[in-house]
C-alpha positions as CSV (number, residue, x, y, z in Angstrom):
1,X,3.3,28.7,1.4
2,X,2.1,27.2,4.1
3,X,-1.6,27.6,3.2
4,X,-1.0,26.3,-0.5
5,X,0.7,23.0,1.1
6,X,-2.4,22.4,3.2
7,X,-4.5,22.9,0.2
8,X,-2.6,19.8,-1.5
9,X,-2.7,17.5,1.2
10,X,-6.4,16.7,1.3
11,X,-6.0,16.8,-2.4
12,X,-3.1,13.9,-2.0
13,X,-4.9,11.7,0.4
14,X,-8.1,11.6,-2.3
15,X,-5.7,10.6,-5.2
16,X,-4.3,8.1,-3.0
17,X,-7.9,6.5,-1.9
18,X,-8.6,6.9,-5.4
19,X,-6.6,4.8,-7.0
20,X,-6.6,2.5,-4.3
21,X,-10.2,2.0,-4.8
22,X,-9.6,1.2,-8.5
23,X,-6.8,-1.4,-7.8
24,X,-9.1,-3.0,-5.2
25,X,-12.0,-3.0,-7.6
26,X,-10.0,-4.3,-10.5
27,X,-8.9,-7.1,-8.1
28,X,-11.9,-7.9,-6.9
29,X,-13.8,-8.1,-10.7
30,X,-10.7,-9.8,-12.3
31,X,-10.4,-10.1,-16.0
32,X,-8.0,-8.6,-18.5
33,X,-7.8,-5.2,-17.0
34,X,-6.8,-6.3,-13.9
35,X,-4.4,-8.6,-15.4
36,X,-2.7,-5.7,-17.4
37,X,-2.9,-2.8,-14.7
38,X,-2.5,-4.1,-11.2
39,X,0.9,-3.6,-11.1
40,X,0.7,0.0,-12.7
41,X,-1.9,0.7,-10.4
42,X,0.1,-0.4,-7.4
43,X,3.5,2.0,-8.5
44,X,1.0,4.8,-9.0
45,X,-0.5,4.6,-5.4
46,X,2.8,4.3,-3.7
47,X,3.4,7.7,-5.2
48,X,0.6,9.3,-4.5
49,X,1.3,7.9,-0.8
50,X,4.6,9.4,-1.5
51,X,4.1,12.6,-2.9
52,X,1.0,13.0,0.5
53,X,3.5,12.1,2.9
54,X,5.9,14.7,1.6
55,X,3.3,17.4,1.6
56,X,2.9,16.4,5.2
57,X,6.4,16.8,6.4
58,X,6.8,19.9,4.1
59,X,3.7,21.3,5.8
60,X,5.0,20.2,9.9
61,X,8.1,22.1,8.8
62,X,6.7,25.0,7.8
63,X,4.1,25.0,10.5
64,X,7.2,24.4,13.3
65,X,8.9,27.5,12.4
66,X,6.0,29.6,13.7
67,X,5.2,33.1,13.2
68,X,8.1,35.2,12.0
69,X,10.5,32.5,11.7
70,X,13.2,33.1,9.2
């Protein structure tokens, strides 16, 4: 489980930058499809920040327990 959980996170964090670059970009150029998006753009960062964040912790847990933990 463990290994599956570290496969997302790099996964998460490249969503997140993703769309972070897009809202940024649309900023920066303006126009209507930063008028109409920004906002959705914002809500779907936050939870890809989120969902990466959780992966973390899930991930810390598991990797706490150590070898042969039940």
């Amino acid at each position: 489980m463990d290994k599956l959980v570290f496969f997302l996170i790099p996964i998460a964090l490249a969503t997140t930058a993703i769309i972070l670059g897009v809202g940024i970009y649309s900023l920066g150029r303006g126009g209507a499809f930063a008028a109409k998006n920004s906002n959705k753009l914002m809500r779907m960062r936050v939870a890809a920040q989120a969902v990466a964040i959780g992966l973390m912790l899930v991930f810390l847990l598991l990797v706490g327990r150590g070898p042969g933990a039940n």
